[in-house]
SEMI-585708 format. One record per residue (C-alpha): residue number from 1; residue in three letters; x, y, z. Coordinates in nm, 4 decimals, m for minus. Example, Ala and Ser with C-alpha at 12.3 -4.5 7.8 and 13.67 -1.06 7.14 Angstrom:
BEGIN
nr;rest;xx;yy;zz
1;ALA;1.2300;m0.4500;0.7800
2;SER;1.3670;m0.1060;0.7140
***
This chain:
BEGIN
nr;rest;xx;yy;zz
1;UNK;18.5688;m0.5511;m0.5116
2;UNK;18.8912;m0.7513;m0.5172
3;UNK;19.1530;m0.8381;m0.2634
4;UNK;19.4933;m0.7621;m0.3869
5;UNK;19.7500;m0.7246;m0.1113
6;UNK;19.7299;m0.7591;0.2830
7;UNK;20.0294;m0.5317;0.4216
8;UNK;20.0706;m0.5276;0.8519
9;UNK;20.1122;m0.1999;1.0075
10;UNK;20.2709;m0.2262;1.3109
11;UNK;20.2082;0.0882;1.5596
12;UNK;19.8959;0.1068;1.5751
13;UNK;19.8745;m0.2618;1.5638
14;UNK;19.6186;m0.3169;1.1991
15;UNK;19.6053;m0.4843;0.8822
16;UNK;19.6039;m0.2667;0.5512
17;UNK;19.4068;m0.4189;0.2691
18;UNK;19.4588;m0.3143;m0.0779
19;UNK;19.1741;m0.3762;m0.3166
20;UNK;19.0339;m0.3496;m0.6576
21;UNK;18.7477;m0.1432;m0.7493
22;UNK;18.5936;m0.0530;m1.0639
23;UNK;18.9112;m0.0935;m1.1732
24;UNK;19.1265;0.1516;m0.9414
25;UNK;19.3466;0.0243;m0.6531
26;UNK;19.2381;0.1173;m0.2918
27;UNK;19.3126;0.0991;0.0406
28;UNK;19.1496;0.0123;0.3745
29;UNK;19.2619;m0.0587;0.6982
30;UNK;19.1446;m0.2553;1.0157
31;UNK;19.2675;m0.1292;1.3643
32;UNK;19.2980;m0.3924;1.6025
33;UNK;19.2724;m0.1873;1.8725
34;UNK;18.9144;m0.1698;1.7756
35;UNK;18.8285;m0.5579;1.7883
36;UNK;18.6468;m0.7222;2.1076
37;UNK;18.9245;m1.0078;2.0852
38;UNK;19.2389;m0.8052;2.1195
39;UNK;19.6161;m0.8338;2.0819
40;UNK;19.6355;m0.7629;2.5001
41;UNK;19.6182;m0.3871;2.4221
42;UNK;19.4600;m0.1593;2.6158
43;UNK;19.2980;0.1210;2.4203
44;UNK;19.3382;0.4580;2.6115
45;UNK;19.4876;0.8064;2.5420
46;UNK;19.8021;0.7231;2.7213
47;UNK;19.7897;0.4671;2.9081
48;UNK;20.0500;0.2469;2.8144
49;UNK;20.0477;m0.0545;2.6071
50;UNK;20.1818;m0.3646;2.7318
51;UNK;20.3115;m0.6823;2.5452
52;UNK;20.3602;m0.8750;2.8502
53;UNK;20.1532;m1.2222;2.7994
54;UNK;20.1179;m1.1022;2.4532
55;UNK;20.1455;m1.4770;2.2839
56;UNK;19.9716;m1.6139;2.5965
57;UNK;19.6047;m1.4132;2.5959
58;UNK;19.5568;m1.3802;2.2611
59;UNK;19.3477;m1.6151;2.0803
60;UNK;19.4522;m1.5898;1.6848
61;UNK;19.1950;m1.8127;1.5538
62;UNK;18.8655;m1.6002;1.7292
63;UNK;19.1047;m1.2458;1.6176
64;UNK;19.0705;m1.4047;1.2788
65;UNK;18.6981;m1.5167;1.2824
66;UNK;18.5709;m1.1734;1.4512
67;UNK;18.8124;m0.9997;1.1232
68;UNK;18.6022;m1.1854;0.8535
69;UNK;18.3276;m1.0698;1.0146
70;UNK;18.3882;m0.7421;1.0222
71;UNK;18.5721;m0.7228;0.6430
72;UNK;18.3813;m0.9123;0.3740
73;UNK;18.6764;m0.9272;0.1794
74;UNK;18.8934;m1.1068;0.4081
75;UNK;18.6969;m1.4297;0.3025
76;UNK;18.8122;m1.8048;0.4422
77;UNK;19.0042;m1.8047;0.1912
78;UNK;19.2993;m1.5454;0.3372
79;UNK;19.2153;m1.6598;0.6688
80;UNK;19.5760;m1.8553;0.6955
81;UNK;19.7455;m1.5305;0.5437
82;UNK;19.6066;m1.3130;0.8353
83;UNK;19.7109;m1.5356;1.1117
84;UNK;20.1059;m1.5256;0.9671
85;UNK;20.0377;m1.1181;0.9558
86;UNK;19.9366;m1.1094;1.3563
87;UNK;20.1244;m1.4034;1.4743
88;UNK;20.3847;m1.1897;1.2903
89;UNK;20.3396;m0.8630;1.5135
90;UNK;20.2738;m1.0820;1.8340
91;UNK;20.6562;m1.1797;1.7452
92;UNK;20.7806;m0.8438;1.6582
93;UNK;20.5927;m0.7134;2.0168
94;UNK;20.6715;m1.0057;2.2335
95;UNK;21.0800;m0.9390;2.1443
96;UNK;21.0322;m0.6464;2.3930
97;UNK;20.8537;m0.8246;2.7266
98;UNK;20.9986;m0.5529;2.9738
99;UNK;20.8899;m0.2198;2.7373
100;UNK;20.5868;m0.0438;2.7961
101;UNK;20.4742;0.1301;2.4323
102;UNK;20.2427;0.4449;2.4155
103;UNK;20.0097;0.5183;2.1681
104;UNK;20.1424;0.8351;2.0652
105;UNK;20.4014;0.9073;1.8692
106;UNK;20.5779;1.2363;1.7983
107;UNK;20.8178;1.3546;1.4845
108;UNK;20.9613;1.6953;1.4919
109;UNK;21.1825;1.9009;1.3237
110;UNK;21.3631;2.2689;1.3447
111;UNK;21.4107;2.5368;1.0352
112;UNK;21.7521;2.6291;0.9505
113;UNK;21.7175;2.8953;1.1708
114;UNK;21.6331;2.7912;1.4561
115;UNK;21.3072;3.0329;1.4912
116;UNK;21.0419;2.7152;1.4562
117;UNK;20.9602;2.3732;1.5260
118;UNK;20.7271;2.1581;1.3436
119;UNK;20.5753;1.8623;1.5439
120;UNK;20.4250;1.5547;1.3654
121;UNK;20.1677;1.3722;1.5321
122;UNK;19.9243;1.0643;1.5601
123;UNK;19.6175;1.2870;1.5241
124;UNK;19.7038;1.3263;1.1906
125;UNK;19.8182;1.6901;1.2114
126;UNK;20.1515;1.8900;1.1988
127;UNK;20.2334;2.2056;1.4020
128;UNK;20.4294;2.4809;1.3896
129;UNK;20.5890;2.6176;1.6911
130;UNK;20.7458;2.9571;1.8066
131;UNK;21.0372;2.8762;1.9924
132;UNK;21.1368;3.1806;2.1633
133;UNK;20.8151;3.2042;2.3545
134;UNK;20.6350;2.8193;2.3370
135;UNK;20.3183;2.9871;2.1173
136;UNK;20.1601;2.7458;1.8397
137;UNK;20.2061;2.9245;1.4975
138;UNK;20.0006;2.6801;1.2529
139;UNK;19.8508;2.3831;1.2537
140;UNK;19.8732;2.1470;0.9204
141;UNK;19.5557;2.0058;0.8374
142;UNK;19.4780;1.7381;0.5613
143;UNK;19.6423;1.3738;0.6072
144;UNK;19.3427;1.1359;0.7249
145;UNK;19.6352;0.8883;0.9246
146;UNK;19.9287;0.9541;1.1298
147;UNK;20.2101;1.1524;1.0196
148;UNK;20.5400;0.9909;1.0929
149;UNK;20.7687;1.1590;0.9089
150;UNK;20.8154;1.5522;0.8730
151;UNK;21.1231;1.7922;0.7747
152;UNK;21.2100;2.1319;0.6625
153;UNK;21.4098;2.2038;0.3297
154;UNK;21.7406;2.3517;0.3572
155;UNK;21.5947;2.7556;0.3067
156;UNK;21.3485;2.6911;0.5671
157;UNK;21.0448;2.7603;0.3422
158;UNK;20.9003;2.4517;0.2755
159;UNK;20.7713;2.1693;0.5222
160;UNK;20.6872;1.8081;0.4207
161;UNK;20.4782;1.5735;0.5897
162;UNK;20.4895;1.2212;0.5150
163;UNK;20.1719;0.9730;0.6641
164;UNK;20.0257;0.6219;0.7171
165;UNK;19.7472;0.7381;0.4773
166;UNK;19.9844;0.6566;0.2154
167;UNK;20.0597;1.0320;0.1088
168;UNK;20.3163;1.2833;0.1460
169;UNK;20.2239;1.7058;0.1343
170;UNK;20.4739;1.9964;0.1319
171;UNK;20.3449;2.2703;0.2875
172;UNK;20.4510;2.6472;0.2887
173;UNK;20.6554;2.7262;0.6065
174;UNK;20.5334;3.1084;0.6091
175;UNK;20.1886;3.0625;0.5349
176;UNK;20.0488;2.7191;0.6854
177;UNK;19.9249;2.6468;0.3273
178;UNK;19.9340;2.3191;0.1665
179;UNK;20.1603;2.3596;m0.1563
180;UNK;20.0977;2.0146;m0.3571
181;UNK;20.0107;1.6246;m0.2132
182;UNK;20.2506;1.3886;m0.3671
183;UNK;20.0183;1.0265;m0.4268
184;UNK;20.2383;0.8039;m0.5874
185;UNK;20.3361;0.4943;m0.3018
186;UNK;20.0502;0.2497;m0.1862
187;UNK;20.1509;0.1462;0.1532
188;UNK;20.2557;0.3910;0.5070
189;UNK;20.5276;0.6535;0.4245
190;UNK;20.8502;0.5784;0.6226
191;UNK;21.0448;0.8874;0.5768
192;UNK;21.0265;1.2007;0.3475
193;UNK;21.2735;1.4524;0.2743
194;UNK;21.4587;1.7045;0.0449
195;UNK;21.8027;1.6871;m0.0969
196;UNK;22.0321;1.9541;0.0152
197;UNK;21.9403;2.2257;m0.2659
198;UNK;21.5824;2.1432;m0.2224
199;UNK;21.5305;2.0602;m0.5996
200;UNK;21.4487;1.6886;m0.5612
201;UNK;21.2401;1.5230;m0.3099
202;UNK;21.2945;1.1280;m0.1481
203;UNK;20.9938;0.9504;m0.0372
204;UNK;20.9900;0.6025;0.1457
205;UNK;20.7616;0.3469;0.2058
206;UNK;20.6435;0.0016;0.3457
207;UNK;20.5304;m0.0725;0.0265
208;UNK;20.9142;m0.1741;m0.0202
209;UNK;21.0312;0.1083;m0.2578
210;UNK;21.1475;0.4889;m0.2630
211;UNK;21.0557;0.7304;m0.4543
212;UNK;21.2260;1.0718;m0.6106
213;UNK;21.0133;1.3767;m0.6983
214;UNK;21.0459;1.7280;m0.8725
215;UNK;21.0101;1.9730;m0.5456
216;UNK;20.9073;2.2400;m0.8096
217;UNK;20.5896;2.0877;m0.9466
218;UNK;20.5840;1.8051;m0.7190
219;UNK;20.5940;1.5235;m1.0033
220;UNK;20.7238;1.1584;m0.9539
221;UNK;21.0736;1.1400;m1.1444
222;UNK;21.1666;0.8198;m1.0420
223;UNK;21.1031;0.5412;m0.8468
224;UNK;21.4024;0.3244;m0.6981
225;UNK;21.3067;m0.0597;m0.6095
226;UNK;21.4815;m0.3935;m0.5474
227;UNK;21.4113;m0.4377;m0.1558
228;UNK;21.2170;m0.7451;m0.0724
229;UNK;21.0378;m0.5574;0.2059
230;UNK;20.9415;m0.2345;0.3946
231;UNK;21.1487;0.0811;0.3814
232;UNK;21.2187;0.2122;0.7049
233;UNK;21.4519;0.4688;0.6495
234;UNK;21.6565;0.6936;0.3493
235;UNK;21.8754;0.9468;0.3164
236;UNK;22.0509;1.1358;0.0857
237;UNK;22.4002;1.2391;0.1184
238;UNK;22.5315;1.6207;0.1994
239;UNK;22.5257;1.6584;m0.1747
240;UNK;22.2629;1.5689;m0.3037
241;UNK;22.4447;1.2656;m0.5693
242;UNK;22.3652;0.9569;m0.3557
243;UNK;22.0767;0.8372;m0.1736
244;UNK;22.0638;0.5435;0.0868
245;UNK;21.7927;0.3018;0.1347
246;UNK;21.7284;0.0907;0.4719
247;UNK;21.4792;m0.1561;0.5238
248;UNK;21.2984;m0.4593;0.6982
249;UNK;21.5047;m0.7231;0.4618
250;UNK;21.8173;m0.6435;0.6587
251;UNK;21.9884;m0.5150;0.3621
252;UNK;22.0893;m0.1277;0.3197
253;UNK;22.0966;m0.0095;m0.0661
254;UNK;22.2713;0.2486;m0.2378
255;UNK;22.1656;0.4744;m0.5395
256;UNK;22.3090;0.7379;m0.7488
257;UNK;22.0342;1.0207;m0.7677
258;UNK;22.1384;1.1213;m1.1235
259;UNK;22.0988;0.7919;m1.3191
260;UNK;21.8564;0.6265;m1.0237
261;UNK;22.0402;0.3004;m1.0619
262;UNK;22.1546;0.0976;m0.7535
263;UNK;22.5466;0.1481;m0.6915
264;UNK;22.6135;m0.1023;m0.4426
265;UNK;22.3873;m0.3435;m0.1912
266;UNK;22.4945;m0.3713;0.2102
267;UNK;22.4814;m0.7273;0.3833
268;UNK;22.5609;m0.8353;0.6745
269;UNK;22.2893;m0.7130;0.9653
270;UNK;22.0879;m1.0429;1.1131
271;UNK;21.7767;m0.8285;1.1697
272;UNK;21.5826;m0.4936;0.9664
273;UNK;21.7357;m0.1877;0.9435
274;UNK;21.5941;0.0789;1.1102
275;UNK;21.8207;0.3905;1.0348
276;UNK;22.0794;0.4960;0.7844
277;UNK;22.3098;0.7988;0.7318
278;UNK;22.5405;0.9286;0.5594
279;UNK;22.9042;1.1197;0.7005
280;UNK;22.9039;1.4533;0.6454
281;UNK;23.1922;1.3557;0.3622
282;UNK;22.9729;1.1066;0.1398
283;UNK;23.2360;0.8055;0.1403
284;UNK;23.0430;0.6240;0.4805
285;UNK;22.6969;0.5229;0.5713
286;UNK;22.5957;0.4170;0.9369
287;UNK;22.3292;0.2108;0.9960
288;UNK;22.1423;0.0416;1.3277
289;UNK;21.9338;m0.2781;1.3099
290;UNK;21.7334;m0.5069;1.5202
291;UNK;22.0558;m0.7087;1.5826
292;UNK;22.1271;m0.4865;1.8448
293;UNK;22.4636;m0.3376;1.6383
294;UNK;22.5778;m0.0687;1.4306
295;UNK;22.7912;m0.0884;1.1378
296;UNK;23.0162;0.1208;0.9330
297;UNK;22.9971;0.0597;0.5909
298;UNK;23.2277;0.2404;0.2374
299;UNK;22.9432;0.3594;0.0467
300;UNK;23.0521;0.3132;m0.2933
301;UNK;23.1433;m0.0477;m0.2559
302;UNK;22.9349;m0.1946;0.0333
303;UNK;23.2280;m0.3039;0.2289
304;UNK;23.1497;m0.3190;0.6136
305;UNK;23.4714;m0.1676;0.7786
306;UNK;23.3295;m0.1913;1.1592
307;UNK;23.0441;m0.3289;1.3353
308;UNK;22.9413;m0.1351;1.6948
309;UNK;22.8606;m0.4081;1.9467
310;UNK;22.7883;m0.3423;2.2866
311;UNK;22.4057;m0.2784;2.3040
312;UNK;22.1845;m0.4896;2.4344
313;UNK;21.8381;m0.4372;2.2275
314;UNK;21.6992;m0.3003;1.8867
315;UNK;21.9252;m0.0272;1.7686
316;UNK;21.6509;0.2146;1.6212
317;UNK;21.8755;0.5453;1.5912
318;UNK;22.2260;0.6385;1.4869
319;UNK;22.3985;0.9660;1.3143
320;UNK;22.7625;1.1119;1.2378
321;UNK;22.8795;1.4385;1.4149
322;UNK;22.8803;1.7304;1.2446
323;UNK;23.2791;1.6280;1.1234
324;UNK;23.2122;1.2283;1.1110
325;UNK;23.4576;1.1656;1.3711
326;UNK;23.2420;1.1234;1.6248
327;UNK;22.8957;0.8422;1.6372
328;UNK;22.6025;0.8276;1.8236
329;UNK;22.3596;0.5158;1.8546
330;UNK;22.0263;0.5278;2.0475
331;UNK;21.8933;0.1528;2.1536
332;UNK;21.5823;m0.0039;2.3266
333;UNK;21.7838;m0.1128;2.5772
334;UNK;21.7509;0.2412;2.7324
335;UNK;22.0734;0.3857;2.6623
336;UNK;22.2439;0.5679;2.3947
337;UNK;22.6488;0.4913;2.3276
338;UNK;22.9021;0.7529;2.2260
339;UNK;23.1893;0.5914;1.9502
340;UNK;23.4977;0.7467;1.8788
***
């Protein structure tokens, strides 16, 4: 076996290690939570985590010994590559001293008509939910990692999860059934959704690209690249003909979903991008970053007409109204602002 790539996931705090064997790449990862030395976590259902003293308790150099220990093929030789990774996620945890973070985490979703909800989960399973009366419908069975991501297609038939175990699965809405797995990206999936006549499919990941996929057969079409680190969001547009990239390189990028080539790049955030949307229209994009603003940007030539200030942490969430006159952001700083 041979050590390609070591990737940092951050909630649950690990270490992904991709690796050669007989001559196919795999993956593996190491959950800190499960180490004696420990990043100050406190391993429970839900009891909370806390970063508090997070750069003061934690001794990197024993994290690292008791890791080589455990993993043969971190060898002394990646020892210095490790440390960056968790003195990395100390930093990225430490920014956010007076938060307490859970263990769980929850995506959901409604169908069109507003008869279900599915619920993504941490225990690796999806649900389906009656609304009118509470009552579980299905449960999705089959990712072996967290799901993060889920949505329903436009008709309200189809369902696609997208996981930390690197895959993403559509599922039939009236049966529970898995439909096809689409393997394609080799790091967590970020987001995972279909265009708006549910013909193509947008996949994105940490390992720093998107992907576009046939939602008839479930085949890889495409796959759109130039970020210089994690996706953590996409989107495409109310018609289908663009798609929007965000990630953890503080640039935003946009693509035309017919020729798959990138129209125009966004600059200007000081921190990753955590969200990105499109107006209901197609000429705007919104997107929230780490830098604690918003910004309005002309999405066919990248111009940034307006940046929201005014919050006072991470920005992780923002979207249009229904007729793009109206924004909302949701922060870390425990409120959510209204623009006009």
């Amino acid at each position: 076996m041979k050590l390609k790539s070591l990737l940092l996931r951050y909630y649950p705090p690990g270490i992904m290690l991709e690796y050669e064997k007989s001559g196919q790449l795999k993956t593996k990862s190491i959950d800190l939570l499960d180490l004696q030395t420990r990043l100050c976590f406190l391993k429970a259902g839900t009891i909370p985590l806390t970063p508090p003293g997070l750069n003061l308790c934690t001794d990197v150099n024993a994290l690292v010994e008791e890791i080589q220990k455990a993993e043969p093929l971190v060898t002394a030789s990646r020892a210095d590559q490790v440390k960056l990774l968790i003195q990395r996620l100390q930093n990225k945890l430490g920014q956010y001293s007076n938060h307490k973070f859970y263990l769980f985490k929850v995506c959901l979703s409604f169908n069109p008509q507003s008869t279900l909800v599915a619920t993504g989960s941490m225990d690796t399973t999806a649900k389906l939910w009656n609304i009118q009366n509470g009552e579980e419908v299905f449960t999705l069975t089959g990712h072996s990692a967290e799901i993060i991501s889920l949505s329903f297609n436009t008709s309200g038939n189809r369902i696609i999860t997208g996981s930390f175990d690197h895959t993403v699965t559509v599922w039939d809405a009236d049966t529970g059934r898995k439909v096809y797995t689409l393997i394609g990206h080799c790091a967590e999936i970020s987001s995972a959704l279909f265009n708006w006549d549910c013909s193509l499919i947008l996949t994105g990941s940490m390992d720093k690209t998107c992907m576009l996929w046939d939602a008839t057969n479930g085949k890889r079409v495409a796959t759109l690249t130039g970020h210089d680190d994690e996706i953590l969001d996409s989107c495409f547009d109310y018609t289908g003909k663009l798609i929007a990239t965000a990630s953890a390189d503080g640039t935003a990028r946009v693509f035309s979903a017919a020729t798959r080539k990138c129209i125009t790049k966004l600059e200007g955030h000081e921190g990753e991008i955590s969200k990105i949307s499109f107006n209901p229209q197609g000429n705007r994009l919104l997107t929230g970053s780490s830098d604690k603003t918003a910004r309005i940007w002309d999405a066919q030539t990248g111009q940034c007409f307006q940046v929201l200030e005014g919050h006072t942490d991470e920005i992780f969430s923002c979207a249009f109204n229904y007729r793009g006159d109206i924004i909302v952001t949701g922060s870390k700083d425990n409120t959510c602002r209204i623009w006009r």
